[in-house]
N, C-alpha and C positions, 0 to 999 in steps of 0.2 A: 562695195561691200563694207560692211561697218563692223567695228570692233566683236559688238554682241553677237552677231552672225557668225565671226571667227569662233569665239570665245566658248557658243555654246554647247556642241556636241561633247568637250571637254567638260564643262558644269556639266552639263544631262548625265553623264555616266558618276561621276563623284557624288552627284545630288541620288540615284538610284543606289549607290552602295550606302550612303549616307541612311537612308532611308529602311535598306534594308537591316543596317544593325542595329539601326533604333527599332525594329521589328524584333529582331533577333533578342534584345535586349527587354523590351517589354514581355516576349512570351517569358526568357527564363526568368524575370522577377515573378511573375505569376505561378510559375512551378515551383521555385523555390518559397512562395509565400505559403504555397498547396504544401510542401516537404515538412514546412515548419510548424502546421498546421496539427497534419498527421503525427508528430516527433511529439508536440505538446501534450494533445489526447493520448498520447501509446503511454510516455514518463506518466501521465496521472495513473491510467490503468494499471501499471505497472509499480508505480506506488502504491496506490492502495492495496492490488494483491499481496506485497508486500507486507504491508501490514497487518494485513491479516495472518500471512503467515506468521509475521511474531507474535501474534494475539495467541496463535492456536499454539504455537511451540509454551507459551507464558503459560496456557492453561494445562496442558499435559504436563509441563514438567511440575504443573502445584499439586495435578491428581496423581504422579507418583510420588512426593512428596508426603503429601496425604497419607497415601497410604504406605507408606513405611513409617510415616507415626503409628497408623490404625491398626497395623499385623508389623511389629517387629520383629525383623532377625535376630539370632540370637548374637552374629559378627555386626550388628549395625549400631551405628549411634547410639548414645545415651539420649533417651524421651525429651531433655531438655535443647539440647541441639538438634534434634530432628524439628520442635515444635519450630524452633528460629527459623529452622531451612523453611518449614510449613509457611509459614508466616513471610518471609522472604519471597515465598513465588505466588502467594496470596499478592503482596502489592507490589509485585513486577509484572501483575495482570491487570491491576489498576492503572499503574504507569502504561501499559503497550494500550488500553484500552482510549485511556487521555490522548493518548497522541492518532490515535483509528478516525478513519471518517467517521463524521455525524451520519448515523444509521438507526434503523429501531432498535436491530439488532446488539449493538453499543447501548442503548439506553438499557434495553430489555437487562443486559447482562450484567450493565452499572447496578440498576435495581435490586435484581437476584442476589449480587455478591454483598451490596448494603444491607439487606436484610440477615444475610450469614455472616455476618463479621465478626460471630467471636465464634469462638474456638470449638465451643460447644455444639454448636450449630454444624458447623460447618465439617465436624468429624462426624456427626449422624448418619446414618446410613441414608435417609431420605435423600441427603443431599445430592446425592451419586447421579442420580437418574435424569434432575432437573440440570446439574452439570454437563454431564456426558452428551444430555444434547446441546445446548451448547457449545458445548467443544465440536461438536458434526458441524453445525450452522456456519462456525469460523474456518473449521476445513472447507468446506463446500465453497468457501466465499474466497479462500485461500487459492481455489485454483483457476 
């Protein structure tokens, strides 16, 4: 009998565990490459939701804004600091918009608020209607 004929049944069982955790090891890099996979697409989805919801919080808080310039209280700000605030959540929706996925809906909204950008415009009553939806589109998108 020769060495290898000793030798083997020992190799045969090491070479099968061997074998078997390189199995073992190949399947869980493939799940964990699936995990990371899913983790990457959910954070995108989940960011932009995001985003959106700041877009929409950006735009609600300019349409109450707004309109505590357009109907003042009589305990509210003076018309001069209100218009600031106005103006103030005017381009904190430009900003949330800048940083939003590229969408139509983003451009669409880019366009709208360029064409309203003063002050005149944008206290009109016309304004409200083309806004407000709007503001629905970003909810909608927000959830």
């Amino acid at each position: 009998m020769n060495y290898f004929q000793l030798i083997w049944p020992h190799l045969k069982e090491a070479l099968d565990a061997t074998y078997v955790s390189i199995e073992i090891a190949i399947v869980g890099a493939i799940i964990a490459g699936l995990q990371l996979r899913y983790a990457k697409n959910r954070d995108k989805t989940l960011d932009i939701r995001n985003s959106w919801e700041k877009v929409h919080k950006a735009m609600f808080e300019f349409r109450f804004r707004r309109e505590m310039l357009n109907n003042p209280h009589p305990c509210a700000k003076e018309p001069g600091e209100a218009a600031l605030e106005a103006m103030e959540a005017l381009h904190n929706i430009r900003g949330q918009l800048d940083r939003a996925p590229d969408s139509p809906l983003v451009t669409e909204i880019v366009s709208f608020l360029d064409d309203n950008l003063t002050a005149d415009k944008w206290r009109a009553a016309d304004f409200t209607a083309t806004f407000d939806k709007f503001v629905r589109e970003a909810a909608l998108k927000a959830r």
